[in-house]
N, C-alpha and C positions, 0 to 999 in steps of 0.2 A: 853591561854585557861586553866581552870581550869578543874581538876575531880568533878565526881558529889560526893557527900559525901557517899553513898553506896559501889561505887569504893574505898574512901578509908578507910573506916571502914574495908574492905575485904581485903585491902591490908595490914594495919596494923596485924590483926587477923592470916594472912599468917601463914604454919606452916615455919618454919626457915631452913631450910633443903635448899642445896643449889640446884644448876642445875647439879652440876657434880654425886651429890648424889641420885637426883629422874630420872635423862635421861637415860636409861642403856648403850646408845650410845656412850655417849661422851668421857668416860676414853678410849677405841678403837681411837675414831678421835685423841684425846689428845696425846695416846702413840705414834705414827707417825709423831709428831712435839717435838720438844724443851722443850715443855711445862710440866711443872707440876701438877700437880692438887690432892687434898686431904686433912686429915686435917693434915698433915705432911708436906706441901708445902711450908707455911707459913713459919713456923718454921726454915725450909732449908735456906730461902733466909736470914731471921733476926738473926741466930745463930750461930756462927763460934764456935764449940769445943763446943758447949753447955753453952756457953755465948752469949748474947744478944751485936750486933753489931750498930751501928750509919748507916755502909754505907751496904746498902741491896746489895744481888747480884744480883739481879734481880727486876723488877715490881711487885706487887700483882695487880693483877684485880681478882675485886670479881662481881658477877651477879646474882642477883635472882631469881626466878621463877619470870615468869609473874603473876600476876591477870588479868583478864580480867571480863570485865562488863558482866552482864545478857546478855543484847543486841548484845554482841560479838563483840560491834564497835570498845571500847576504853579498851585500856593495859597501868599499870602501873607496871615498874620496879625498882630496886636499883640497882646503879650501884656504885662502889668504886675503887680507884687506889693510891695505893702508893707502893711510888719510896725514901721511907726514912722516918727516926722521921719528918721530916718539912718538906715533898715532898708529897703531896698526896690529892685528894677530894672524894667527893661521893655527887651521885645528886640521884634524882628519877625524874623517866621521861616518858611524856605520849606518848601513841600511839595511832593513828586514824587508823583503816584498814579501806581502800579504797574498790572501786568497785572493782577494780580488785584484793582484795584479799590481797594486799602489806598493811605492817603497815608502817604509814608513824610517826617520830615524829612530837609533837603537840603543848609542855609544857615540862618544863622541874623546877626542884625547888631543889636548892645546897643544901646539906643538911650538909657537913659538907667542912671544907680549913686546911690542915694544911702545 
């Protein structure tokens, strides 16, 4: 299943800000886990002494805000993970909300392999 092309006009245009930066929830959920999160997280996992490393110490997962359609059926997001210089993808991926409320995926399209 494809987006309809308003979907992704909207999603392109997105402003670039991610989820940990527009939710005001989620640094709280985050601090309670393992997890890092910011624009210093990055940096942490790729940087040993302030030089750039081959072997990460950790995964990046990165997530976008949703778009969602006029209609409020279909959500499209970015999604990214990497695990090293040659370890890692990102897709974008659709959502159908159901009757009951649930977004189910629908589509999905790799956007990048490394």
């Amino acid at each position: 299943m494809a987006p309809s092309r308003t979907l992704v006009k909207a999603f392109l245009a997105r402003p670039k800000g991610g989820a940990v930066s527009e939710c005001p929830d989620l640094p709280g959920r985050f601090a309670r886990t393992d997890m890092s999160f910011g624009a210093d997280a990055a940096d942490k996992v790729t940087h040993k002494n302030g030089q750039w490393t081959p072997a990460y110490s950790a995964t990046i997962l990165s997530i976008s805000l949703p778009v969602v359609s006029q209609d409020g059926r279909y959500a499209l997001v970015s999604i990214g993970l990497a695990c090293g210089p040659l370890c890692g993808n990102g897709s974008t991926l659709l959502y159908r909300r159901e009757a009951d409320g649930r977004w189910n995926p629908v589509g999905d399209g790799a956007q990048w392999i490394s």
